[in-house]
C-alpha positions as CSV (number, residue, x, y, z in Angstrom):
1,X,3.1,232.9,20.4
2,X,0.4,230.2,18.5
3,X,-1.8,231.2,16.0
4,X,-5.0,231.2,18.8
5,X,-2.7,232.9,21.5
6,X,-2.0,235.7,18.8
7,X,-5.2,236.0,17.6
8,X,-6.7,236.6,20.9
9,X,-4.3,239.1,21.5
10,X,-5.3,241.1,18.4
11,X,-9.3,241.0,19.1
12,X,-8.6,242.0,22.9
13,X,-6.7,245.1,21.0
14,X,-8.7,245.7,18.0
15,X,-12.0,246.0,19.5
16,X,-10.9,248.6,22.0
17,X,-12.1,252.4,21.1
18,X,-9.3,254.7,19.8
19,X,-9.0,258.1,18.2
20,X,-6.4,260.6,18.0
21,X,-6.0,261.9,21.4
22,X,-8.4,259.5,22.6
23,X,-6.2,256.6,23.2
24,X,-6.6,255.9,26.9
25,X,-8.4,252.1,26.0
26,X,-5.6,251.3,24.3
27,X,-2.9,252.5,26.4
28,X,-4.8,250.9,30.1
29,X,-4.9,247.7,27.9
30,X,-0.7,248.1,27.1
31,X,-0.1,249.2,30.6
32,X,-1.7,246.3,32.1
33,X,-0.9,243.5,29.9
34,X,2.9,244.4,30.2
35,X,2.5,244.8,34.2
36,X,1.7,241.4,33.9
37,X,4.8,240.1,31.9
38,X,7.1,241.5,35.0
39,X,7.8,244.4,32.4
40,X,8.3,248.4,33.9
41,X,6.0,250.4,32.0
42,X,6.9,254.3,32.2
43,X,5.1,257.4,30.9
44,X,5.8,261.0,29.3
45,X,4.1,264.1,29.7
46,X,2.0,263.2,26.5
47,X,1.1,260.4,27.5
48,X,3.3,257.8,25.6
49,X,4.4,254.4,26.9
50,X,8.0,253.0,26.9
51,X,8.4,249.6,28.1
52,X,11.9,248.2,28.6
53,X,13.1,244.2,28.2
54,X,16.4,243.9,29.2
55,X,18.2,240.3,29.8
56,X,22.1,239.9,29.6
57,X,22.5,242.3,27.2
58,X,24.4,245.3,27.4
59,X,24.3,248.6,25.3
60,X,21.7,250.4,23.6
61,X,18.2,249.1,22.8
62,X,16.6,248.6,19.8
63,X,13.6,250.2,20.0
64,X,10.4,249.1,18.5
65,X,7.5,251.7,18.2
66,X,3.9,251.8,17.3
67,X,1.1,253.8,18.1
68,X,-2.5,253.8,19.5
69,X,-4.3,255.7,17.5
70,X,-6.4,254.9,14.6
71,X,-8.4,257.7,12.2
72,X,-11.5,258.2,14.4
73,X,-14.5,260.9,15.5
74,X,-14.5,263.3,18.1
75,X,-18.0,264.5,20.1
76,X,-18.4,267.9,19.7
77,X,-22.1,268.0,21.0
78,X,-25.2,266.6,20.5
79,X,-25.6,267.4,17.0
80,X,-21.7,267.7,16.2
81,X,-18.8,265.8,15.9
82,X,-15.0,266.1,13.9
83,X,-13.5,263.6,12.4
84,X,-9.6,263.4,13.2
85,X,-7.5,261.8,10.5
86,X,-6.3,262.2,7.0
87,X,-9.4,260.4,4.8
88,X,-11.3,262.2,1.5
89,X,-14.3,264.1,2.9
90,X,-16.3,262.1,0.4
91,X,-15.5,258.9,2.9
92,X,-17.5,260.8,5.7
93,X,-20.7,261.9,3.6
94,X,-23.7,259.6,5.0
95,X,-21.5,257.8,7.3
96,X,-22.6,256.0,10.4
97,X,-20.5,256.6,13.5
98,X,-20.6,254.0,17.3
99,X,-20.2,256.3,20.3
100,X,-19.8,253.2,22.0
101,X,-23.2,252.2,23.1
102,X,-24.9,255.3,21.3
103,X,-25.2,255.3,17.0
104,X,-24.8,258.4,14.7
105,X,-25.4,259.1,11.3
106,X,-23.8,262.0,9.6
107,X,-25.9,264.6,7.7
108,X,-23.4,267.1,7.1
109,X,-19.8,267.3,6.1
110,X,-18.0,270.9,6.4
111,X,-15.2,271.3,4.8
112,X,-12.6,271.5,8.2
113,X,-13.9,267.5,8.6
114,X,-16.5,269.1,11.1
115,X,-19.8,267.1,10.8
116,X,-23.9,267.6,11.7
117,X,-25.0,264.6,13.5
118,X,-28.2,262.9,14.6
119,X,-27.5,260.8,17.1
120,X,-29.8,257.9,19.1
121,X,-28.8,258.7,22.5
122,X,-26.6,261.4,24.7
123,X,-23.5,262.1,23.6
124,X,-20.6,264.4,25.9
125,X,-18.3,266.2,24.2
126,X,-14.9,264.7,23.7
127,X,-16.3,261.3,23.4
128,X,-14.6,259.3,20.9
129,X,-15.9,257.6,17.8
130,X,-15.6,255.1,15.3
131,X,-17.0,253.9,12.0
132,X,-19.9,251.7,12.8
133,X,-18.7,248.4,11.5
134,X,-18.3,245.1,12.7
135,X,-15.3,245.2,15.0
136,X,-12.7,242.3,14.5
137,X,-13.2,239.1,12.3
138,X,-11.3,236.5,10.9
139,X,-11.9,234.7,7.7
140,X,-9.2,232.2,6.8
141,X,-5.9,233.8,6.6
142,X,-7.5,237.5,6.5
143,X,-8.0,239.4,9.8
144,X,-10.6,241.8,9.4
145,X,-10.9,245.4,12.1
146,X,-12.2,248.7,12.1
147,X,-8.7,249.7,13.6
148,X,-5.8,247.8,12.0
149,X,-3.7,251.1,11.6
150,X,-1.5,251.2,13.8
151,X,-3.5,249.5,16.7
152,X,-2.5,245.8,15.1
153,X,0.7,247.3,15.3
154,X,0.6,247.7,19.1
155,X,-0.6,244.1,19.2
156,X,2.5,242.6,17.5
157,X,4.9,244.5,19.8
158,X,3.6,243.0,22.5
159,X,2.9,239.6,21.5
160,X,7.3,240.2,20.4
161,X,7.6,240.9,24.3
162,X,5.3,238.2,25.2
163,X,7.8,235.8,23.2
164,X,10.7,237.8,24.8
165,X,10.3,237.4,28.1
166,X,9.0,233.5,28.4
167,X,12.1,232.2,26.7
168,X,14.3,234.9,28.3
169,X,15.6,235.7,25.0
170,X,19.2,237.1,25.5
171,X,18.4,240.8,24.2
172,X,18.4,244.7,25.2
173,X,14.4,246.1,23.4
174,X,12.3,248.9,23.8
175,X,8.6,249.4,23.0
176,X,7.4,252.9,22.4
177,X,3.5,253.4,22.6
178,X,2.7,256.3,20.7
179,X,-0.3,258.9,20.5
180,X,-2.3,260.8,17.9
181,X,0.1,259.6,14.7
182,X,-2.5,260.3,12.6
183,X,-2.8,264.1,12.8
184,X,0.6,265.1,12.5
185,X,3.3,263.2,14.5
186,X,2.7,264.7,18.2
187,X,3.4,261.8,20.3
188,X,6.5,260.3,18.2
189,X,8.2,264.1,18.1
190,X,7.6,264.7,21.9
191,X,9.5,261.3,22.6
192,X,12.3,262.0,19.6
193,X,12.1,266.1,21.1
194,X,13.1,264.8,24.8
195,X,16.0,262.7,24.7
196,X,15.1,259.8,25.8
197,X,15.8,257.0,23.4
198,X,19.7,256.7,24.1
199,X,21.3,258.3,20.1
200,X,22.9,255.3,19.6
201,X,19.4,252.9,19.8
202,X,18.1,252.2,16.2
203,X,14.5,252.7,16.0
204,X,12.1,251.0,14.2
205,X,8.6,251.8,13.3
206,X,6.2,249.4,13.3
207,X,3.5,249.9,11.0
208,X,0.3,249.4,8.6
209,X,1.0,250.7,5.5
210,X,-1.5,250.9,2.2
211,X,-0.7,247.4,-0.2
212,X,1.5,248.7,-3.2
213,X,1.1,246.4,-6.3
214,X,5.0,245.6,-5.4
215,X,4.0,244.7,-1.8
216,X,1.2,242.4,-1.7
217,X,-1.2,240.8,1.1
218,X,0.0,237.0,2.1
219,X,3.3,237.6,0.8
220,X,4.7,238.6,4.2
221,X,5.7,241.3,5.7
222,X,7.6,244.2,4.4
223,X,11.3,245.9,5.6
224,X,10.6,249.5,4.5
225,X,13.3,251.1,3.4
226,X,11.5,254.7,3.0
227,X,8.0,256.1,3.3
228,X,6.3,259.4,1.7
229,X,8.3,261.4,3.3
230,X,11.7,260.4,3.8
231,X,14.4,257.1,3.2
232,X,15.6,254.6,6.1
233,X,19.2,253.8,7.4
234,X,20.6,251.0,5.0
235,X,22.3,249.5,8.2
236,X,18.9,249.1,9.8
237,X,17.5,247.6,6.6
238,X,20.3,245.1,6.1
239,X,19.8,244.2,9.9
240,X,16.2,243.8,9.5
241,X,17.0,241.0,6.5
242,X,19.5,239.2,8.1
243,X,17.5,238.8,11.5
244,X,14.1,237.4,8.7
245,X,17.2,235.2,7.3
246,X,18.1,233.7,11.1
247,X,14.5,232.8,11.3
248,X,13.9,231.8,7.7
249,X,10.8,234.2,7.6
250,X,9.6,235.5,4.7
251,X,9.7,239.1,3.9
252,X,9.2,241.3,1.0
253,X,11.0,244.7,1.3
254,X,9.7,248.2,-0.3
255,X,9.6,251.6,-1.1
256,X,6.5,252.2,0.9
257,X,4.8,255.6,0.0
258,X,1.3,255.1,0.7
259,X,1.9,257.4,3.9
260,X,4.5,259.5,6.2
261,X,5.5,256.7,9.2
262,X,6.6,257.9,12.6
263,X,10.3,256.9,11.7
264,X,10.5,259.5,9.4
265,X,9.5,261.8,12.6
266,X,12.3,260.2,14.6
267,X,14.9,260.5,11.8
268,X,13.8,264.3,11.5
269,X,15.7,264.2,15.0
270,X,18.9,262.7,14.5
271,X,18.0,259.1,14.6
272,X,19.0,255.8,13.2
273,X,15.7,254.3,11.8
274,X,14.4,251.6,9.8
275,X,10.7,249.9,9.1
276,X,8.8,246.9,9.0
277,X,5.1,247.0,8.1
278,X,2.1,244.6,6.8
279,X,0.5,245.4,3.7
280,X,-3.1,246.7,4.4
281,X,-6.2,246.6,2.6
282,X,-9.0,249.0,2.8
283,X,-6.1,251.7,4.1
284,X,-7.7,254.2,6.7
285,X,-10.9,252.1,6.2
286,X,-11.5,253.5,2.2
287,X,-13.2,250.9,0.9
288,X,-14.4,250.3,-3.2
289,X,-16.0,253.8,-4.0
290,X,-15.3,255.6,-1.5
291,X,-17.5,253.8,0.9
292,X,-16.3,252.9,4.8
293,X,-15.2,249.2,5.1
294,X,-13.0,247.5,7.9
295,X,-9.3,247.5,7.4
296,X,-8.1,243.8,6.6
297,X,-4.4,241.7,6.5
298,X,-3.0,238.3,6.3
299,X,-2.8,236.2,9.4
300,X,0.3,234.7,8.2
301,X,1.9,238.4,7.7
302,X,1.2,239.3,10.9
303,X,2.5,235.9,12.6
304,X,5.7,236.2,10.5
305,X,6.0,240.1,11.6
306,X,6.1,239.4,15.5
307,X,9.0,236.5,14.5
308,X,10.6,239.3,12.7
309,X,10.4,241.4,15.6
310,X,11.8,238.7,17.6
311,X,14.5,238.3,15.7
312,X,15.5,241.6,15.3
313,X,15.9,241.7,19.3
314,X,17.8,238.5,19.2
315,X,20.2,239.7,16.6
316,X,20.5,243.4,17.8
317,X,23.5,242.5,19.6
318,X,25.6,241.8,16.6
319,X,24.4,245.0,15.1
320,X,27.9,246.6,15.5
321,X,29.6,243.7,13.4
322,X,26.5,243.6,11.2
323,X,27.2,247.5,9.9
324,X,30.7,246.0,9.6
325,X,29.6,243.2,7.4
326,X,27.3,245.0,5.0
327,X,30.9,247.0,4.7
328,X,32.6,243.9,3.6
329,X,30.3,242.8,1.4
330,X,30.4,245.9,-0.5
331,X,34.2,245.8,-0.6
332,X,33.8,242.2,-2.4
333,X,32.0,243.5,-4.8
334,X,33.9,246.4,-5.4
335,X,37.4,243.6,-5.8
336,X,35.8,241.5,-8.3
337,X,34.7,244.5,-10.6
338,X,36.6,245.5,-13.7
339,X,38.7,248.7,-13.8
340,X,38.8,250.3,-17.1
341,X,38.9,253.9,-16.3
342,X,41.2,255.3,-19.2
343,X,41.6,258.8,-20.1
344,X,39.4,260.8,-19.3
């Protein structure tokens, strides 16, 4: 997919509304857009997505998953809203809030993230929120959204399928669309919970992770080989690299422990997992003191991550021989080193 192609992609996502539990823009968007590549498109009783690509390829998938959520507001009332999402309470103090057509401002923070409200128009309970900021933008190579986390994430998946399917790219992929990742997991651990990704698929999250000072905006995207929470199957890391190597992308590959990613959820359960991510600025939109400001990335990350993506489904097939390889290597190594045990 072009530069324009993908970029139109991402606005159509990233100006959608999401919130925790209030992902249904995002998800009609998903469900339609992969009706339209010929693509089945099947749900859960949570309400997550799996879309399946399969073309002369037998075996497990590998599995690519993102999800539709973004730290957002919840109506409560009137006068009342909650704010769903891990962010410092001093982020929400004075903070103006887009109910889609109707504006907030917050007078209030409590300390359970409840908030007092004045609002300019009706509001329903349950309707969600967002930070009242300028929606999507680009500026050279930086894109700039209220809702990179994880909804540019969504968008790359499916630009990968987009690429996928016209070239009928020999490969065996599934996307997993995920809910509410940012209060604790619920989508990703009902899907990992029920079975339904085969136990020998390798699953990879894909991901928006906080820029570490050893993983830096425009230097491409990142093969994460742990998060907060938990470290990532070697295998699927050495996988990740080779597929970057087929396509001579660039790649920078981390420890990234700015946050707890869904694969961590799905290894909790018995599965093979590994990461790729783009460095984020403005993480869960905290900006320079404290103050709301719109997520950003590099352009040229986030072209080179759906290539990676790509890649990864082209090369999945040699996956087997791959774990095999990274075996070999280690037993060259291993030949060529000295052995001066002595006595001990």
């Amino acid at each position: 997919m072009n530069r324009a192609a993908l970029l139109k992609l991402a606005g159509q996502v990233l100006r959608l509304p999401t919130a925790p539990y209030h992902e249904h823009a995002v998800r009609d968007f998903v469900t339609g857009y992969c009706r339209q590549l010929g693509l089945p498109v099947a749900s859960d009783k949570a309400g997550n997505l799996f879309i399946r690509y399969r073309h002369r390829v037998a075996g497990a998938p590998v599995v690519f998953v993102a999800h539709m959520d973004h730290p957002g507001f919840e109506a409560l009332g009137p006068n009342r809203a909650q704010f769903l999402g891990g962010v410092p309470l001093e982020l929400l103090k004075g903070a103006r809030i887009r109910f889609g057509s109707v504006r907030a401002n917050v007078r209030r923070v409590h300390r359970d993230k409840q908030l007092d409200i004045v609002a300019d128009g009706p509001l329903r309970a349950g309707e969600p929120g967002m930070w009242d900021l300028p929606a999507f933008a680009v500026r050279g190579d930086r894109l700039q959204a209220v809702a990179i986390d994880d909804v540019l994430g969504v968008a790359a998946v499916l630009a990968a399928l987009t690429d996928l399917v016209r070239a009928n790219v020999p490969a065996h992929v599934w996307a997993v669309f995920t809910r509410a990742e940012e209060v604790g997991f619920p989508g990703a651990v009902t899907v990992a919970r029920s079975g339904k990704i085969p136990r020998r698929a390798l699953v990879v999250s894909v991901e928006m992770s906080k820029e570490r000072p050893w993983a830096r905006i425009g230097h491409g995207p990142v093969v994460r080989v742990g998060d907060r929470l938990s470290m990532f199957d070697p295998a699927a890391t050495w996988h990740l690299e080779t597929a970057a190597r087929a396509g001579r992308i660039r790649l920078q590959r981390a420890l990234m422990d700015g946050g707890t990613c869904e694969a961590s959820a799905f290894a909790a359960f018995g599965y093979r997992v590994g990461g790729l991510c783009l460095p984020l600025g403005n993480y869960h939109n905290i900006g320079p003191g404290t103050r709301p400001r719109r997520e950003n990335v590099s352009v040229a990350d986030l072209n080179r991550l759906v290539g990676l993506i790509v890649q990864g489904a082209r090369q999945w097939r040699g996956f087997g021989s791959l774990r095999q390889s990274l075996r070999r290597r280690v037993w060259q190594i291993y030949r060529r080193a000295p052995r001066r045990w002595g006595k001990l």
